[in-house]
Structure formats: C-alpha cells, structure tokens
C-alpha positions as semicolon CSV with decimal commas, in nm:
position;residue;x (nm);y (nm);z (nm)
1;X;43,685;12,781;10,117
2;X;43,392;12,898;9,938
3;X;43,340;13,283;9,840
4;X;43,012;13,387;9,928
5;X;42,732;13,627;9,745
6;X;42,470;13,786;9,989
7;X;42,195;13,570;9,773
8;X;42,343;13,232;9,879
9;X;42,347;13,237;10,216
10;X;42,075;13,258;10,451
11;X;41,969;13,657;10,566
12;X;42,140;13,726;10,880
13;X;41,995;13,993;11,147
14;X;42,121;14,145;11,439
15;X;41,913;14,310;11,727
16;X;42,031;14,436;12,094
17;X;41,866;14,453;12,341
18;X;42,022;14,708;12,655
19;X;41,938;14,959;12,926
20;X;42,211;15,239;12,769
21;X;42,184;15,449;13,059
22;X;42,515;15,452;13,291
23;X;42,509;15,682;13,618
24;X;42,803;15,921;13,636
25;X;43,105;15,742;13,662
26;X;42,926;15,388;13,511
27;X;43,219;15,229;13,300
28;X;43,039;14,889;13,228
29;X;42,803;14,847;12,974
30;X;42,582;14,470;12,879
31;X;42,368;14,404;12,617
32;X;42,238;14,091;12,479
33;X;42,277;14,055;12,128
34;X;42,041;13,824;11,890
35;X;42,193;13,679;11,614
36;X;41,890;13,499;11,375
37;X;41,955;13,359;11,032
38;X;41,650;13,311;10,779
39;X;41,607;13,178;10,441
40;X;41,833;12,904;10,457
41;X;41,769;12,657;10,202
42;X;41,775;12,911;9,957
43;X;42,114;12,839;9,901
44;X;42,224;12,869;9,494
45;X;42,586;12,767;9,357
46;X;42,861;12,966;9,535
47;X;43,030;13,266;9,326
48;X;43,408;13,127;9,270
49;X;43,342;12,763;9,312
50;X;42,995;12,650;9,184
51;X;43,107;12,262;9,174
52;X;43,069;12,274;9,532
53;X;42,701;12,304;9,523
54;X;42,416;12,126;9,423
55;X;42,116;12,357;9,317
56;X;41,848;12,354;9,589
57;X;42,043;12,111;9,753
58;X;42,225;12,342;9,995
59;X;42,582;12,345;10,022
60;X;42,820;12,104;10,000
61;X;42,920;11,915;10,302
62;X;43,169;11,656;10,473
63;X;43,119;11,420;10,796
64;X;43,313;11,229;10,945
65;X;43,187;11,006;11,239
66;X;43,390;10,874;11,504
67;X;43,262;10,569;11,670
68;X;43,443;10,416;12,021
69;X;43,499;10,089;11,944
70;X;43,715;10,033;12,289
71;X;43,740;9,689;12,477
72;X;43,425;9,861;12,718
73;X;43,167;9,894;12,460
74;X;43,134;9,474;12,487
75;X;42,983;9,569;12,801
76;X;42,698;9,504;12,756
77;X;42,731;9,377;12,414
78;X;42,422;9,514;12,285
79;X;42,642;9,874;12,314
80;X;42,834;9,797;12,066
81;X;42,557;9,670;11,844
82;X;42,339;10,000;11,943
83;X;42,629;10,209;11,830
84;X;42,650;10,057;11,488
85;X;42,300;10,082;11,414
86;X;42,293;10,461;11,496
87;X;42,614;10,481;11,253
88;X;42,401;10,327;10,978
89;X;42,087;10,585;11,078
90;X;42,314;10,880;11,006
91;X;42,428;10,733;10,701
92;X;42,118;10,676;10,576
93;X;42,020;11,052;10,697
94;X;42,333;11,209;10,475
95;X;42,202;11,373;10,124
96;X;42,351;11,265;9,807
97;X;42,638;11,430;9,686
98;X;42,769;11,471;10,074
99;X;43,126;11,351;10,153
100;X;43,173;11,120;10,452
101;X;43,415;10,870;10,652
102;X;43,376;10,651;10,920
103;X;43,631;10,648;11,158
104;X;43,689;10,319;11,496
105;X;43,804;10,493;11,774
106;X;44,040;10,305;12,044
107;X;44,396;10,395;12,150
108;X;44,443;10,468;11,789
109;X;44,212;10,547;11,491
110;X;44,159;10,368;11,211
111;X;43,965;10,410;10,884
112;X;43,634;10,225;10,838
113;X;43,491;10,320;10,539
114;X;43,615;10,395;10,253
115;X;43,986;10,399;10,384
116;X;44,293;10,507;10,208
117;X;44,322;10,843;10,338
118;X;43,989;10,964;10,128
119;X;43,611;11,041;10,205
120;X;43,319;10,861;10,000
121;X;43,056;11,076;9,812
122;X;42,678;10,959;9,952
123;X;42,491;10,816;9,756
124;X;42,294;10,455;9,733
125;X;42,563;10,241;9,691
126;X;42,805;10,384;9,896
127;X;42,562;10,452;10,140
128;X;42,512;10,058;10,148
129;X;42,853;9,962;10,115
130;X;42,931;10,173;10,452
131;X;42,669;9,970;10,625
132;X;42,842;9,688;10,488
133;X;43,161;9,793;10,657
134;X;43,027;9,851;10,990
135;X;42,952;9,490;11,073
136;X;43,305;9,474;11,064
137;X;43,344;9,687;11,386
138;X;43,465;9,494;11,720
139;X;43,512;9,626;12,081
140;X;43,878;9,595;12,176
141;X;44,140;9,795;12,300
142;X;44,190;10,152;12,486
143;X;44,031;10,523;12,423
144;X;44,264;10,853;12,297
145;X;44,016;11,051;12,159
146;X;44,262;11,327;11,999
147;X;44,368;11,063;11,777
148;X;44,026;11,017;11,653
149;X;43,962;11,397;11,613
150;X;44,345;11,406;11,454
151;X;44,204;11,180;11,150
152;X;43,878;11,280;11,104
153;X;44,066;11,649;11,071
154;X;44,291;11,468;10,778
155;X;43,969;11,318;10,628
156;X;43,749;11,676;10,647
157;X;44,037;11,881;10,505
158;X;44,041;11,675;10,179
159;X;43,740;11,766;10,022
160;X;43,665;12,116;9,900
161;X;43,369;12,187;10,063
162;X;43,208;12,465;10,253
163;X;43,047;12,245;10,617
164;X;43,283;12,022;10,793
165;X;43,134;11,863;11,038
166;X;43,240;11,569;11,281
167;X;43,010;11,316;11,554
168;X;43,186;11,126;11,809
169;X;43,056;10,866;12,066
170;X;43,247;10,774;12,332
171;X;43,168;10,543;12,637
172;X;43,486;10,554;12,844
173;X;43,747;10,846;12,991
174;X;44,044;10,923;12,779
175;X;44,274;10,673;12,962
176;X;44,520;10,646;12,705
177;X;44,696;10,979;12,598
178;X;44,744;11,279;12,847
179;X;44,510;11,585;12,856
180;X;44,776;11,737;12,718
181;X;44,723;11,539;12,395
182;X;44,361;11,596;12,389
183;X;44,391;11,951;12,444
184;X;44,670;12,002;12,204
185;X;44,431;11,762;11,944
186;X;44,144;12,058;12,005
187;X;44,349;12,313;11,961
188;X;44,446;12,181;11,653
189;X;44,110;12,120;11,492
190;X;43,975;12,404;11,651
191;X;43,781;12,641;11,312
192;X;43,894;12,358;11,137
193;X;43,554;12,129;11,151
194;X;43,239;12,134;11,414
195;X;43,155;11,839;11,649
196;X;42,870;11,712;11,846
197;X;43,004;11,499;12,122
198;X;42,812;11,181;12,253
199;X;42,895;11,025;12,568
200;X;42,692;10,646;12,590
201;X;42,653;10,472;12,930
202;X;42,787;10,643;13,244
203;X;43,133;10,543;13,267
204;X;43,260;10,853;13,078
205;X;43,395;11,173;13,188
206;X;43,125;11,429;13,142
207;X;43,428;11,737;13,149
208;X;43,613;11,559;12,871
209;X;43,296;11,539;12,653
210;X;43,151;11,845;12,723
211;X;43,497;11,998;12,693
212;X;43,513;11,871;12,270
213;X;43,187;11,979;12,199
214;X;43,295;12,364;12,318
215;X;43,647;12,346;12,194
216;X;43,470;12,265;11,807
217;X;43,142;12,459;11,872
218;X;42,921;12,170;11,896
219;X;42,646;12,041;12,088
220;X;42,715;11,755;12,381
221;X;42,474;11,514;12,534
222;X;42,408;11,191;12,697
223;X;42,299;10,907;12,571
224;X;42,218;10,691;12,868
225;X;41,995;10,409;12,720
226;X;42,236;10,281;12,419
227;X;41,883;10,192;12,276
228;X;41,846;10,569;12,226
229;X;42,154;10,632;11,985
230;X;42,003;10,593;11,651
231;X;41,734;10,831;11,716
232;X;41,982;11,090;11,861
233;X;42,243;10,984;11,579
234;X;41,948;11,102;11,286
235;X;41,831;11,403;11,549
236;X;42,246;11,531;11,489
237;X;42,271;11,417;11,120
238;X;41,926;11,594;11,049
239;X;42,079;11,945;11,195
240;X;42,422;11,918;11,028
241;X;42,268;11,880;10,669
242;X;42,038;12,178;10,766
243;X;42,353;12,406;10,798
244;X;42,399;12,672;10,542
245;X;42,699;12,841;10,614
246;X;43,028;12,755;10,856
247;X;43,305;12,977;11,004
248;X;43,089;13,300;11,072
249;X;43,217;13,509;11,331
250;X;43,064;13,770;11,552
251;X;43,297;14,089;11,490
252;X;43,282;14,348;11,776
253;X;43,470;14,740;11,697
254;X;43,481;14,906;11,982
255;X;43,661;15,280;12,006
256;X;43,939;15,408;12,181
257;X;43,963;15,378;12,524
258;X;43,675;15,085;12,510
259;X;43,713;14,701;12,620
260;X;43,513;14,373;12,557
261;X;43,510;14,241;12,925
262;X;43,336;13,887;12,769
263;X;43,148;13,754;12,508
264;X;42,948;13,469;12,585
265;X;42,715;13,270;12,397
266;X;42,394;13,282;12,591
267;X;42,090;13,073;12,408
268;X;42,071;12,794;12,368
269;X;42,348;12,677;12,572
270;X;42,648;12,895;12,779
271;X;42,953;12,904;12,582
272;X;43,225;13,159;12,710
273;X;43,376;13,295;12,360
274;X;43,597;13,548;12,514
275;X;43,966;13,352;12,474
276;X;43,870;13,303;12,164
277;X;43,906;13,617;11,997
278;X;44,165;13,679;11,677
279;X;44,247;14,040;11,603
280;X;44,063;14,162;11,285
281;X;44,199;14,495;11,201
282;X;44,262;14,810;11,443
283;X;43,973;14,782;11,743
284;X;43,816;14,528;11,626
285;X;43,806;14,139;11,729
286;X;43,625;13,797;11,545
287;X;43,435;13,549;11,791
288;X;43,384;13,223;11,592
289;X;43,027;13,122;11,620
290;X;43,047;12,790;11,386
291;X;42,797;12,696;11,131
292;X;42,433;12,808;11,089
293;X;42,122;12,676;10,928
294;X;41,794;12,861;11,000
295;X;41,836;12,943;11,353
296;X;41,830;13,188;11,580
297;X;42,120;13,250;11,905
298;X;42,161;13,526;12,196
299;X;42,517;13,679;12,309
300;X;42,592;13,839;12,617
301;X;42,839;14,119;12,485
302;X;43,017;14,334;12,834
303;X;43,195;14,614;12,742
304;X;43,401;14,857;12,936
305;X;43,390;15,216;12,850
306;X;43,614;15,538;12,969
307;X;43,423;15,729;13,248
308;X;43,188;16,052;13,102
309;X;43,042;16,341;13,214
310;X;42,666;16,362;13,282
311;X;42,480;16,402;12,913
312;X;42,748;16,249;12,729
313;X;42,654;15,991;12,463
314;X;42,877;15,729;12,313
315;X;42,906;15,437;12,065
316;X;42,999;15,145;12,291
317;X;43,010;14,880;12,022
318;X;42,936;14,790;11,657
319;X;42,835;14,411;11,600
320;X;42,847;14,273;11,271
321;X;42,888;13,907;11,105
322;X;43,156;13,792;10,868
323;X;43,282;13,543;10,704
324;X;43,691;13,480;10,621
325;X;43,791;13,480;10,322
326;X;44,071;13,274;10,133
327;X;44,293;13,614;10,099
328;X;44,273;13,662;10,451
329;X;43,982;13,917;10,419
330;X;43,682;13,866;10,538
331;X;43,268;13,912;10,355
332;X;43,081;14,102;10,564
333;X;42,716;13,937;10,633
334;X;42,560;14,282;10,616
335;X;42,369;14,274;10,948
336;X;42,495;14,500;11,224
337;X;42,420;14,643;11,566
338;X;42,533;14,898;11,811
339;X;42,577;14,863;12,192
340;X;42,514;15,230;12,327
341;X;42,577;15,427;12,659
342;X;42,451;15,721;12,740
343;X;42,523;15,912;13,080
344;X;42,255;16,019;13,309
345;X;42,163;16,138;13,668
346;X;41,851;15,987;13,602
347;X;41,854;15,730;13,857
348;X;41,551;15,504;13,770
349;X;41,684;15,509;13,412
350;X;42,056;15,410;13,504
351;X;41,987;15,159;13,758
352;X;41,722;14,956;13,594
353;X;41,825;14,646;13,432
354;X;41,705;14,554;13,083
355;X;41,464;14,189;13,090
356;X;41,711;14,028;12,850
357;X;42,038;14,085;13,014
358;X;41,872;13,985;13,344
359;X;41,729;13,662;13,211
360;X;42,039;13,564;13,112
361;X;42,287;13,652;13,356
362;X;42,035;13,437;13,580
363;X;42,100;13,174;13,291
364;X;42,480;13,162;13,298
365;X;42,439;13,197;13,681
366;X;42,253;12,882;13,679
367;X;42,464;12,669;13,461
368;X;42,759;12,802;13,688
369;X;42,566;12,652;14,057
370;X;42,473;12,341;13,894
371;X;42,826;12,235;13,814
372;X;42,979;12,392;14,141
373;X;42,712;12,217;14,327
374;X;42,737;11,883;14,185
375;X;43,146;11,921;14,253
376;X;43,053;11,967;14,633
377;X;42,840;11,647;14,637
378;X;43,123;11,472;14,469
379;X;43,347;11,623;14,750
380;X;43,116;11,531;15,032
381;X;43,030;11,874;15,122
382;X;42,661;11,817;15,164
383;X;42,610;12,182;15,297
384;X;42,809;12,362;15,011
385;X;42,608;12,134;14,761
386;X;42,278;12,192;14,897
387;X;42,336;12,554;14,903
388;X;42,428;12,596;14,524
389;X;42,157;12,354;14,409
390;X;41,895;12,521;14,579
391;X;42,027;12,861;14,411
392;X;41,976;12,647;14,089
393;X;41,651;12,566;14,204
394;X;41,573;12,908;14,253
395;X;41,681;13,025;13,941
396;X;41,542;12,771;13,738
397;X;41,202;12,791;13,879
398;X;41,246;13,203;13,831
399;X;41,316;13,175;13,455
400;X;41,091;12,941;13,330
401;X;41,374;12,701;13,249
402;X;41,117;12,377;13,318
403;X;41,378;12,105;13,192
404;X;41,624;12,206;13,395
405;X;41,403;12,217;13,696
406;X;41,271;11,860;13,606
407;X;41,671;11,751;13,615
408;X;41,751;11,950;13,923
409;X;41,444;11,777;14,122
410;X;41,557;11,409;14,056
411;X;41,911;11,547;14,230
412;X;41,746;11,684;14,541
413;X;41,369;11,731;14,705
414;X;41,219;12,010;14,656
415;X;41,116;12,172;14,954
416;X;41,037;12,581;14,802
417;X;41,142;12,626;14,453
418;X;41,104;13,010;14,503
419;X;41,353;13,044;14,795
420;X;41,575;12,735;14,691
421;X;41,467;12,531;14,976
422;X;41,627;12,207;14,880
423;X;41,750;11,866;15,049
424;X;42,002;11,628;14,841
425;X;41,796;11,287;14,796
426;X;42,005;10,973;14,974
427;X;42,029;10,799;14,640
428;X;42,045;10,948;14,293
429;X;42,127;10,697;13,991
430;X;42,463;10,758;13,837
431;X;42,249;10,877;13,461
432;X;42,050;11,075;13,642
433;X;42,377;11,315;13,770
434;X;42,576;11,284;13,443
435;X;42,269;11,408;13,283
436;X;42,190;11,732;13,479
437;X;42,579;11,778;13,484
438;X;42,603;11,728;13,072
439;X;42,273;11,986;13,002
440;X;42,363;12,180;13,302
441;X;42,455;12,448;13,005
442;X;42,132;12,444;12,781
443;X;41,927;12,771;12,808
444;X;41,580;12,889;12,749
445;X;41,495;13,185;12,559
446;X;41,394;13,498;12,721
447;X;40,975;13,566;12,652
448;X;41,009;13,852;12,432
C-alpha cells in the first residue's frame, strides 16, 4: 500500500449541512455530510514507493474482469459474442502501464489472459494479445460467482499498486455454490478490491448483483440489450482509470455519552455503511467509502446525544477522511467537519428540518418503497404494491428525481404524481422491473 503526501492526492473537503437546534430533551441529531474531492489528476509519484506511479499518469492501477461464460450465455448466441466485444472495449480503454487479468466465470474460474497466477502490464501488445485470447471464450457450464471474485482477489493482490479494481457480468443466478459461499467470498474480498457488477439479460437475480456491488463499494446496473455492453463496459473502464485514491474512510469521533445511530451513503446511490464500521482508536469509528477520482458524495450521519439542559451547546461529531496506513496507522486527508447540537426552547428553530437532510431521508425513503413494493407485486398483493409505489411516486415526483419517475411510470399508470395516485399496469416486460428494481438506489442531488 502506497504512503501518501497531501500533494498527490486529490484535495478533499468536507461540509455539513444541519438544523443544530434540539428541543429540551432532543437526543437525536442528523446532518448530511458532503464529501467532494478536487484536483485529481494532479497526482505525482507517491512518497515511499515512486515505482508505482507514472508522472501525470495518475496512479497505478490493477483490473481484473470477470466475464460469465456459463452454458446460458449461448442463449442467444450473440450474448456471448456481445460480452466479448465489451471485454475487448475495456481493454482497449485501460492506460499503459495498468495491470490487468481476464478471468471465465462458470462453476469454477479460470484464467484467460495472461494465466499462470500473474496480471499483464497494458500496453499495445498485450493489449492485442488479450483480444487474441478472448476468441477463445465458449458458453458452457454452471455460475458460482465467489469463485470468480476468489481469483480475481489472488490476481489484484499480486501487484503493488495503489487501485484495485474488479468488473463482473453475469447473466444467470448463482445456482451452483450456496449463499453462504458467496457471502463468505464478499466478506473475504471486502477492502480488498472495488467492483461494478453487471447483470446482462433478465434471467439474473437482481439481489445477488446488487448485493456484490455494495459488499465491494461498487456501482450495479443492467444491461438489458447485450448490444449495450461495450458502451457500458468503456462507461466503467473510463471511471476506474479516473480514480485517484482507494481505501479512504469516513472517520466519525464522537464524545462520551454520544452514538452513531447510522451512516449511510446518500448521493448518488443509498448505501447503508453502518455494519461496516472498524474501531479506530478511543470514540472514534472508520466507514470505508472506496476509491475516489474527482467526485463529489453526500452522507447521512445520525447521531445520538445524552439529554441537556436548555442553552447547552455540544460537539456532536467530528468528520474527517483517512487513509490506512501499512503500520496500521492511518494519514489523515486534512478535511474535517463537525455535527453540532445546541439546546433550545425555541420552537420554530428546533422543529424545523434542514433542506438537505429532508431531501434525502425522502431519498432513502424512496429507494426503500420501490423495493418493498415491487416484493408485494411479486407476492400478489396488488393493494400492498400499489400503495408503496404510489408513495414512490410521490416522492419521486416531490424531489425532482425525473429518472426514477420515468422507471416508476412504465411499472404503474400514473393517475396524481403529487398524492401517489397510482394503478399497477396489467403487463410490464420482465427488463422493464429488473431495471427500476436494480436503480431503485440511485439518488439525485439536493438543489443547493
């Protein structure tokens, strides 16, 4: 793992955003908290290991891609052509110098390119002779996807590099190892390496892919139209070589007598980070966050506080970013924040709710109805599943969140956005579920 000087990584800043004010007796305290990294791309030679850089090339980097090359993706057989093209389109989007694999993905995992346990370095000819290899990829055989994450872990930890990043297609449910295995997979390469999940077709389990991409701090999506993959293949590729720095971590002190109720990742998409906590010292806890290019996210941070008396101020919460360290420590990012509360019998003050946490409570609440109401429609409980779709309806219409409200309405009719006035249409096409279900999570950003 690379040390790290403030100059070569990108300029992290924290702002938070809160209503402070707690009537008497008020314990709980919520504030959103914007993370935004600048200036990536800046990036010089790291302090202790400069061979893992190229000047002005940004750091150095490894991928390994995990394609499903099970018996399904013959149907249809253009699939399986579609998925090696898009394999070739990220390999032709990696920069020189970055390390990479290529993994087929059935009941078992296997080495495409280069093989023998190591990663190539990108370049022209290795770049060509991958593209070589993947004509050699055939559809055949079953799907355990924690033995493709299990190797492409291997593969990542043998470089010395700073960004370890993974991309896996599927088309098919994990039929052939437990969840158990799969979890116990994640678990395992959890911190270890990122991944954006892909699930082609509709004949995969959106919970299982949606499930990888938050276990390694990804992104997930479909990819209905096989056609589409290259282009989204590049889209991924394009984003991972844009990332500066990996493993930062949101670090939250609190005081005595305080508690983090949750931390959730609020923009662009929900992720609850809250079980993910590791203890960093007395008070204080790490939330990973993954790698970061220039970019800019929001965190919903709830914290419980000991009751005060009227007039009484207090420190809620200090927010700061780091980065671990080989000897344990951690390299603090030099951005921080505080989370306030201040007691008051002023009630318009304490009982007014700040724009930002608002906007994205309603954000979390609608990524919540969407995937409770498409569960009732599974079920057969038309009136459960009308009611929580129209909520998401509502909601989506009230925030401004205009792709979700285009998904929503090819779900169910739209009979009064504002009230949630909703009937579930008679026939909805398998993609068009799958995909409202898969980006059921993506937010937008509150109008500042």
């Amino acid at each position: 793992m690379a040390i790290f000087s403030k100059s070569n990584v990108p300029q992290f800043s924290v702002d938070v955003y809160q209503n402070e004010y707690l009537p008497e007796g008020g314990r709980e305290v919520n504030a959103i908290v914007t993370v935004s990294a600048t200036g990536g791309g800046t990036v010089g030679s790291a302090v202790t290991a400069p061979h893992l850089y190229s000047p002005g090339q940004g750091p150095s980097a490894a991928v390994a891609i995990m394609v499903d090359c099970s018996g399904s993706m013959d149907y249809p057989p253009t699939k399986m052509r579609n998925a090696r093209d898009a394999t070739a389109a990220a390999i032709d989007t990696l920069r020189d110098g970055v390390h990479f694999a290529v993994i087929d993905g059935t009941h078992v995992a296997r080495e495409v390119y280069p093989g023998g346990g190591r990663l190539a370095v990108a370049d022209p000819a290795t770049r060509d002779q991958a593209k070589q290899a993947l004509r050699r990829l055939r559809a055949g055989g079953g799907t355990a996807i924690g033995t493709w994450l299990r190797l492409a872990d291997r593969l990542l930890a043998s470089a010395d590099v700073e960004i370890r990043h993974g991309i896996l297609l599927t088309d098919g449910r994990n039929e052939h190892e437990s969840p158990e295995d799969l979890r116990a997979a994640l678990d395992a390469c959890a911190g270890r390496f990122t991944c954006d999940a892909r699930g082609v077709g509709t004949d995969w389990e959106v919970k299982e892919v949606t499930a990888i991409a938050s276990a390694l701090l990804g992104t997930a999506d479909i990819v209905a139209d096989p056609a589409a993959l290259s282009a989204d293949f590049t889209q991924i590729m394009e984003a991972t070589m844009g990332k500066e720095v990996a493993d930062v971590a949101l670090r939250l002190w609190t005081p005595v007598g305080t508690r983090i109720k949750y931390v959730k990742q609020v923009a662009p998409t929900v992720v609850d980070l809250t079980d993910r906590r590791t203890e960093a010292g007395p008070r204080a806890g790490d939330y990973p966050t993954g790698s970061w290019g220039d970019e800019s996210r929001d965190y919903h941070v709830c914290v419980e506080v000991p009751p005060a008396s009227l007039g009484q101020e207090m420190l809620a919460a200090r927010v700061s970013l780091v980065i671990p360290q080989p000897d344990g420590g951690a390299q603090n990012l030099g951005a921080q924040g505080l989370v306030k509360a201040v007691w008051t019998d002023d009630m318009a003050a304490s009982t007014s709710i700040n724009p930002q946490v608002a906007h994205y409570t309603g954000q979390a609440e609608l990524a919540q109805v969407i995937q409770q109401g498409l569960d009732a429609r599974k079920a057969g409980d038309v009136d459960g599943a009308t009611a929580k779709l129209g909520r998401a309806v509502q909601l989506a219409s009230a925030s401004g969140n205009a792709d979700t409200a285009k998904l929503l309405a090819k779900v169910v009719d739209v009979v009064d956005a504002a009230t949630g006035t909703v009937r579930l249409k008679a026939k909805v096409t398998e993609a068009d579920e799958m995909t409202l279900e898969t980006r059921s999570t993506k937010t937008v950003r509150v109008k500042k």
